[in-house]
C-alpha positions, 0 to 999 in steps of 0.5 A: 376353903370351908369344908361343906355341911354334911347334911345326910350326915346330919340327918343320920345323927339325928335318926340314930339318937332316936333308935339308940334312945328306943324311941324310933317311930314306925308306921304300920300299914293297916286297912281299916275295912268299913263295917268291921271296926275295931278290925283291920288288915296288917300288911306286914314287912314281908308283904304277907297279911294279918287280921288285927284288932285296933285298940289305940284308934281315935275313933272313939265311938266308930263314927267312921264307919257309921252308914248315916256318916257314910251316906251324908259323904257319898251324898255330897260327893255325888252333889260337889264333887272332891274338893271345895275348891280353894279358902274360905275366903275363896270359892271354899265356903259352900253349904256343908261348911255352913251346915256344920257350923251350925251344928257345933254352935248349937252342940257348945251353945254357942253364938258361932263356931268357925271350921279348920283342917284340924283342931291342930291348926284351930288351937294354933291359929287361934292361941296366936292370933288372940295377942292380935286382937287384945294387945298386952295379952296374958296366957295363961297355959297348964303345963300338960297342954297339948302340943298344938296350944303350946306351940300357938302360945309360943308363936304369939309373941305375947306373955306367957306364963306356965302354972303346974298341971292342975295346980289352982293355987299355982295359977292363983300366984301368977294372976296375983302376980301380973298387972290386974288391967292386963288383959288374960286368958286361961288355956287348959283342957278338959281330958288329957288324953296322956292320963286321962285326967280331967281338967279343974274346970269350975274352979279355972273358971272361978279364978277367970272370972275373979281376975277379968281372964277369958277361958278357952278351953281344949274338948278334942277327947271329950266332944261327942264322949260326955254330957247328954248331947255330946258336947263334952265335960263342959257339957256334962258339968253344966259349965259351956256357957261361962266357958269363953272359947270351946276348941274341940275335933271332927276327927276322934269320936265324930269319926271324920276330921277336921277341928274347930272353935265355938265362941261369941259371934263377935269372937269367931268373925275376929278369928275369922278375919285375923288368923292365917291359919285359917284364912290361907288354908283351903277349906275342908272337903264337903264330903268330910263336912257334910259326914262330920255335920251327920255325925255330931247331929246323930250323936246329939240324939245317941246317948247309948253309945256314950253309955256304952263307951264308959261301960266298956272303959270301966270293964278293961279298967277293972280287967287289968287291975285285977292283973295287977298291971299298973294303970292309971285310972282317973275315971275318964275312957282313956286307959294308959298301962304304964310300963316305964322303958321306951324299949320295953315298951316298943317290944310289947307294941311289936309283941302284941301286933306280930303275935297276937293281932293286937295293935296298940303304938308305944307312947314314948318321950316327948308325949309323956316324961321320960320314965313313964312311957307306955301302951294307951288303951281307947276301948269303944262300944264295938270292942266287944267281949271277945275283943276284951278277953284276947287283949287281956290273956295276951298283956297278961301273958306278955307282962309274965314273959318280960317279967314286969312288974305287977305292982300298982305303980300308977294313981 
């Protein structure tokens, strides 16, 4: 007689390997309090509660408390109610959606830009249904790319080929390689969000052009962060028009959620009609349309905040340096602080929340190699200098107490 599968068993191994590696994730209870961003209430383990500041937020801009993003939800929730009511296909699709995509066609100057739940679900979605449409499809993927482009290229089924991050001439040799009437498609970002490193657009797109390939490109941390209205590096660098696909978020500097794509008429309505993740997924609330459509409408006329946001980035960037901690710094508003032990690295996180108010999640294997684990930074316009000047006595001080090294270790 087979013995039976221990399942808990199983699921004990799997949750033990992760806290002996020191790479456990928790969550913490916070209550973000409108008005009050970057600070938030902890309630910790014991039930007691702590004032924090949040500095590893999405919220890039604090959009999400912005009254015009706030006003735009209650108006539609008092005119539609909660929920859309099904797909886009069914009952799902109302004026807000429609709004809204509108207003991102017009940001990336764009034909057409279609919603999805995340921009998660948008790079899957569309990476997987893109074979679909051109049969013998090519992808051509950076090696840093996100999780969620990964794993739309991996679904395919189509030919995949990986070039070295940022590696132009590496990219070269496998265009060289392949078949010249396949069709291709070059997938990379525009900021990595682990580094902060920009993407080698002008010449990704060169090459694209030089071997018949689309481009399609990830903007999540850059969109309503760079260029003069907000649409991202493509933007800023004058580049969006030779750009094929723009994937970009509602949910980090527009301050709501969701995601989307923007790209020809012809190549939205093919996605549109082909992809599962979008047509079997009910659609976004129009609450959160109608905030996200505020949003991006009131960024396009807010280049302040932009202004502000790289003010204040440079400023910790600077701060820290002179500490001697070893950041990498490649010029974007992303601040890693490499501290290389997934133990150390949790120790500090806790340190920082439990004694000094200060929340910031350790980045540990898989979201970046084994080695240079470490605490992300996201500075806004509503971290001010009292905000910057406790971050900085308390990772000054904790970096003495564990006994780290202050050498530059990062470029």
């Amino acid at each position: 007689m087979e013995i039976p599968v221990d399942y808990t068993a199983k699921l004990d191994t799997a949750i033990d390997q992760l806290h002996a590696e020191g790479r456990y994730r928790t969550f913490i209870d916070i209550e973000r309090r409108n008005g009050q961003f970057p600070h938030a209430v902890w309630t910790r383990p014991d039930g007691s509660l702590q004032d924090i500041t949040v500095w590893c937020g999405n919220d890039y801009l604090g959009m999400g408390q912005n009254p015009v993003v706030l006003t735009a939800m209650h108006e539609a929730v008092d005119a539609a109610g909660a929920g859309s009511g099904g797909t886009r296909n069914i009952s799902g699709t109302t004026v807000y959606h429609k709004r809204l995509e509108a207003e991102l066609a017009d940001l990336h100057g764009k034909e057409a830009a279609l919603l999805f739940t995340s921009a998660y679900i948008a790079n899957d979605a569309t990476l997987s249904t893109l074979p679909k449409l051109f049969p013998g499809l090519i992808i051509y993927s950076d090696a840093l790319n996100h999780a969620s482009m990964i794993e739309g290229v991996r679904r395919n089924g189509g030919a995949k080929r990986i070039f070295r991050h940022n590696d132009v001439e590496h990219l070269r040799e496998l265009l060289e390689a392949d078949d010249p009437s396949a069709p291709k498609l070059i997938a990379f970002e525009s900021v990595y969000s682990m580094d902060g490193d920009f993407g080698p657009i002008e010449e990704l797109i060169k090459l694209a052009e030089e071997f018949g390939a689309l481009t399609y490109i990830d903007e999540v941390h850059a969109v309503g962060m760079y260029g003069p209205r907000g649409g991202g590096v493509t933007e800023r660098d004058n580049l969006a028009h030779r750009i094929d696909i723009i994937n970009g978020t509602l949910a980090k500097a527009f301050g709501v959620m969701g995601g989307y794509i923007a790209a020809s008429a012809k190549m939205v309505d093919a996605i549109r009609s082909y992809a599962p993740g979008f047509i079997f997924t009910t659609s976004l609330a129009p609450a959160v349309a109608a905030g996200a459509a505020a949003s991006v409408a009131y960024l396009k006329q807010a280049p302040e905040l932009r202004e502000k946001h790289q003010q204040q980035a440079k400023i910790l960037k600077l701060r820290l340096k002179g500490m001697g901690l070893p950041i990498i710094d490649h010029g974007s508003h992303i601040v890693p602080v490499i501290v290389g032990n997934p133990v150390h690295t949790q120790k500090l996180s806790d340190m920082l929340l439990s004694d000094y108010g200060i929340y910031v999640q350790p980045i540990n294997f898989p979201t970046v190699p084994r080695g240079t684990e470490r605490l992300r930074f996201t500075p806004s316009p509503v971290h001010g200098p009292k905000e910057i000047d406790a971050l900085v006595h308390a990772m000054d001080a904790l970096w003495s107490h564990c006994a780290l090294n202050r050498a530059d270790l990062a470029g």
